[in-house]
C-alpha positions in Angstrom: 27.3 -66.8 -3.4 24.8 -64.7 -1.7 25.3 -62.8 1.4 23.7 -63.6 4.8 20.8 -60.6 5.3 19.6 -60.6 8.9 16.0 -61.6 9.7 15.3 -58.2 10.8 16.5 -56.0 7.7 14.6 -58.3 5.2 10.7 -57.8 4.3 7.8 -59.6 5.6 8.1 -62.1 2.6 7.6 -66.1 3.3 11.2 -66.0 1.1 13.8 -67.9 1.3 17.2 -66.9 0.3 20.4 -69.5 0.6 23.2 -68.3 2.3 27.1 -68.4 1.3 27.0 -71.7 3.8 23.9 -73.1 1.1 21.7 -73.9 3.6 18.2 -72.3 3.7 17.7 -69.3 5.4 13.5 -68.6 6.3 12.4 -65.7 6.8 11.5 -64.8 10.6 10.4 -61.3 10.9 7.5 -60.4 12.4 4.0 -60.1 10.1 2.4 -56.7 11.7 -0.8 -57.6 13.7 -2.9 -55.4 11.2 -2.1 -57.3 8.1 -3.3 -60.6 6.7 0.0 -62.8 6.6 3.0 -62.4 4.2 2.1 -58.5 3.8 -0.9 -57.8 2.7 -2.4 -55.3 4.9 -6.0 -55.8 6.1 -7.3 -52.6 4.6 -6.5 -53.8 1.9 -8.2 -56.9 1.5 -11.4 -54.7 2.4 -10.9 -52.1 0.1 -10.8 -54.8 -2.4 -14.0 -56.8 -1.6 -15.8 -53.4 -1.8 -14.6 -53.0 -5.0 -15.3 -56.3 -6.2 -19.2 -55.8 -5.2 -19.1 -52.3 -7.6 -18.5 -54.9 -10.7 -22.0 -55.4 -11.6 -22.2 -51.6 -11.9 -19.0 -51.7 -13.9 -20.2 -53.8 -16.7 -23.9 -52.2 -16.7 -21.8 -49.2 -17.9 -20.0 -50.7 -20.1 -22.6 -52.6 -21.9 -24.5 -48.8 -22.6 -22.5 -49.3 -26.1 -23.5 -52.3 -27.4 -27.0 -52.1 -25.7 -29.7 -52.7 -28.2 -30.2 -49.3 -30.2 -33.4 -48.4 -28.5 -32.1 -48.5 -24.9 -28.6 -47.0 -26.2 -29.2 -43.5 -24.6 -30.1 -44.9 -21.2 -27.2 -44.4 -18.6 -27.9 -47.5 -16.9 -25.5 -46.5 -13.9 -26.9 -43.4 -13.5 -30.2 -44.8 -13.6 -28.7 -48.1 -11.2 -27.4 -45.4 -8.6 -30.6 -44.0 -8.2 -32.4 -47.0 -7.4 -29.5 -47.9 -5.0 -30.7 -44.0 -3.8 -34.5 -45.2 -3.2 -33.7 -48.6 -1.8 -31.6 -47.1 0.7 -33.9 -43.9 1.8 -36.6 -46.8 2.6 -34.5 -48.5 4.3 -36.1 -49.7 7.8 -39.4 -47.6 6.3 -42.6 -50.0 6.5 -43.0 -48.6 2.9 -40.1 -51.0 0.9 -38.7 -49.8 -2.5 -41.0 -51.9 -4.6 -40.7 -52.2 -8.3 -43.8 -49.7 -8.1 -42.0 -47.1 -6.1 -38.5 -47.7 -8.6 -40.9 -47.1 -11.7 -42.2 -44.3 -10.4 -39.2 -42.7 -9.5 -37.3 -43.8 -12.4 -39.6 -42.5 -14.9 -39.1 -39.0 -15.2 -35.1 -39.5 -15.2 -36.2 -41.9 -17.9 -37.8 -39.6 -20.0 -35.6 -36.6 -19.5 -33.1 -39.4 -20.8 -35.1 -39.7 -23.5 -35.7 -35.7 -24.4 -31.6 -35.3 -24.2 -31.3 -38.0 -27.0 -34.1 -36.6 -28.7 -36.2 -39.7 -28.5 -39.8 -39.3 -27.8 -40.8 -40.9 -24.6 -42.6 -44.3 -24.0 -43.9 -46.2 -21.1 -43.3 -49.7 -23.1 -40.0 -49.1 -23.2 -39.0 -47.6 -20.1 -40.3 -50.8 -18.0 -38.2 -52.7 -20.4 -35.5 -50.7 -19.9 -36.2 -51.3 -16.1 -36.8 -54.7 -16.4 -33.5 -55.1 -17.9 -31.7 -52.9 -15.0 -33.5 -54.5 -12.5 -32.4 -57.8 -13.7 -28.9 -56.7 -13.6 -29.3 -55.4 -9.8 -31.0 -58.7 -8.4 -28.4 -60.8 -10.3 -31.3 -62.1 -12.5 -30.4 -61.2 -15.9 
């Protein structure tokens, strides 16, 4: 047998518990008015969709490591923050963040990329390697 808990002492659970008398006893306390029903705060669920929208960047960093060998050295987040960097200093500027204004931008962290891994720098493979990021960051891999 289970003891009778009063609506007011038990959580803002859509429980139900059976009482010594085995009927069902619902729960009826009061979900606060910041929270998106049965507890889970609204904060929360924000906090959570902003993270979900960092996943892209999540696996570009992961997939550094298996990354063909040639592009292995690139930080692709580093190099996906900086883009995210020009797009927004242009934002609202009649001068967008082309793909023109991204290479040119991008290539000198490219090739100082390069120079740390000891790689001589080229042009052919730095706009693969932004063709391949920029893929990634308008989803069109």
């Amino acid at each position: 047998m289970t003891q009778r808990t009063e609506p007011s002492a038990q959580a803002c659970f859509d429980i139900a518990s059976e009482s010594h008398d085995d009927e069902v006893v619902g729960m009826t306390s009061e979900v606060p008015a910041d929270s998106v029903g049965n507890g889970w705060p609204a904060d929360l669920t924000r906090r959570l969709r902003v993270l979900l929208h960092t996943l892209p960047l999540d696996g570009m960093r992961r997939s550094d490591a298996i990354r063909d060998t040639e592009f292995r050295h690139y930080d692709s987040l580093a190099l996906a923050l900086r883009v995210l960097d020009v797009v927004i200093d242009r934002l609202g500027l009649e001068a967008e963040a082309d793909r023109e204004v991204v290479t040119r931008v991008l290539r000198p962290v490219l090739s100082a990329m390069d120079a740390a891994a000891g790689v001589d720098p080229s042009p052919e493979r730095h706009e693969r390697m932004l063709d391949k990021l920029l893929g990634v960051l308008l989803r069109q891999r």
